[in-house]
C-alpha positions in Angstrom: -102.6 -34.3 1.7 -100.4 -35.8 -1.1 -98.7 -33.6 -3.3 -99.4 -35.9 -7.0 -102.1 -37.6 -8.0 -101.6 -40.6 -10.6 -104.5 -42.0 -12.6 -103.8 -46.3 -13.6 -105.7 -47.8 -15.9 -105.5 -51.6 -17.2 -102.2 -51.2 -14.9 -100.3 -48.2 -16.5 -100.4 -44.8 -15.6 -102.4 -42.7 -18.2 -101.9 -39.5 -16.1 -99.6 -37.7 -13.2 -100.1 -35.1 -12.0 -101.3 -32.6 -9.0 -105.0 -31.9 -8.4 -104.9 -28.3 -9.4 -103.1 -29.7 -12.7 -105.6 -32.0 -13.0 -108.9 -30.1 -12.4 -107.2 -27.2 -14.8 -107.7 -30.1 -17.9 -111.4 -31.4 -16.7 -114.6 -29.5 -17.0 -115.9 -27.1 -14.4 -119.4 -28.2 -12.8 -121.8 -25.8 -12.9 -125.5 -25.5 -11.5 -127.5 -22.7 -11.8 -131.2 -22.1 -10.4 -133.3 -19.8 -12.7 -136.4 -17.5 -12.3 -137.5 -18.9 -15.6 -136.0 -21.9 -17.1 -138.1 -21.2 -20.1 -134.7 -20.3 -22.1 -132.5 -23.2 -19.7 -132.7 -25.5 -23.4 -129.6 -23.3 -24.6 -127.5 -24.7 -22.6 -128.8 -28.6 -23.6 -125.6 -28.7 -25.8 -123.1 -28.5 -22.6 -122.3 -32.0 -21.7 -124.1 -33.8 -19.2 -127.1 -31.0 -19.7 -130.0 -31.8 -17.0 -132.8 -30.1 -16.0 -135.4 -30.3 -13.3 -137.5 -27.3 -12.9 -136.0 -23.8 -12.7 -132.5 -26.0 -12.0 -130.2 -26.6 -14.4 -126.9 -28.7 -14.0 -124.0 -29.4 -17.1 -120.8 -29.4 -17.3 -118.2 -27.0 -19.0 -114.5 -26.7 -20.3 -112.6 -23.7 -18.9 -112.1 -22.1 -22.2 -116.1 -21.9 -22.5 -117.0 -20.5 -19.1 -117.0 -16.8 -19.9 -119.3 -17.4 -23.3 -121.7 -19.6 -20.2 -121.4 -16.7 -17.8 -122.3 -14.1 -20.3 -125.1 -16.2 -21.4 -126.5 -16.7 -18.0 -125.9 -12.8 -17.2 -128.7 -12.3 -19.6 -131.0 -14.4 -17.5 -132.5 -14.0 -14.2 -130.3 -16.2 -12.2 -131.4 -16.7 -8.1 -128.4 -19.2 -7.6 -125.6 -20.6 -9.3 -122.6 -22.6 -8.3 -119.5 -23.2 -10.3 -117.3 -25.9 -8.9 -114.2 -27.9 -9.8 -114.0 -31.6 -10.3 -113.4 -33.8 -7.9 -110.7 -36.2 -7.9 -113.6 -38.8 -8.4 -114.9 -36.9 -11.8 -111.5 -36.9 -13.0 -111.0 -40.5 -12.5 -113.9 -41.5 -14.1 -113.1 -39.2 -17.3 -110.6 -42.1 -18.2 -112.9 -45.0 -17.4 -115.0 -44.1 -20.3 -115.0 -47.1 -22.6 -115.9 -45.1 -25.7 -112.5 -43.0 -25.0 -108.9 -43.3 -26.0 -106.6 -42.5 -23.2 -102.9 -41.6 -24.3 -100.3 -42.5 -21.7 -97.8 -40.1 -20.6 -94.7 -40.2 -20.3 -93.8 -41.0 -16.2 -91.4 -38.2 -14.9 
């Protein structure tokens, strides 16, 4: 296992780091499988909301997560799975054309 992880982009490094470090700064993936997904549209303003019967999938910063939690305590939840990002989601975060990506500075 490697101890850093660097992400290149147009040939510089936009980010260093380890993978904990790394997942800390990207969004938590959540899915959740509810008895009623009648209420699942409050959670359509998480990014990359979808839906497909009584499953729900978004993703959510780390800051947000308890306000998430305590809004899916007050449904009836049968399943629900919180995971980190891969090192594939975090790549892709700074593939986004629309975004500006700050390079660091290389220790």
């Amino acid at each position: 296992m490697v101890d850093r992880v660097a992400i290149i982009r147009q040939g510089a490094i936009v980010k260093i780091g380890t993978l904990a470090e790394m997942q800390e700064l990207s969004a938590l993936n959540v899915q959740a499988v509810l008895a009623d997904a009648t209420n699942a549209a409050k959670f359509s303003q998480e990014a990359h909301f979808t839906q497909s019967g009584n499953k729900i999938s978004f993703t959510v910063s780390h800051e947000a997560l308890p306000t998430v939690l305590a809004s899916l305590g007050q449904m009836m939840v049968h399943d629900l799975q919180i995971t980190p990002p891969t090192l594939e989601d975090i790549f892709l975060q700074f593939y986004v054309e629309d975004k500006e990506v700050a390079t660091d500075d290389q220790e």
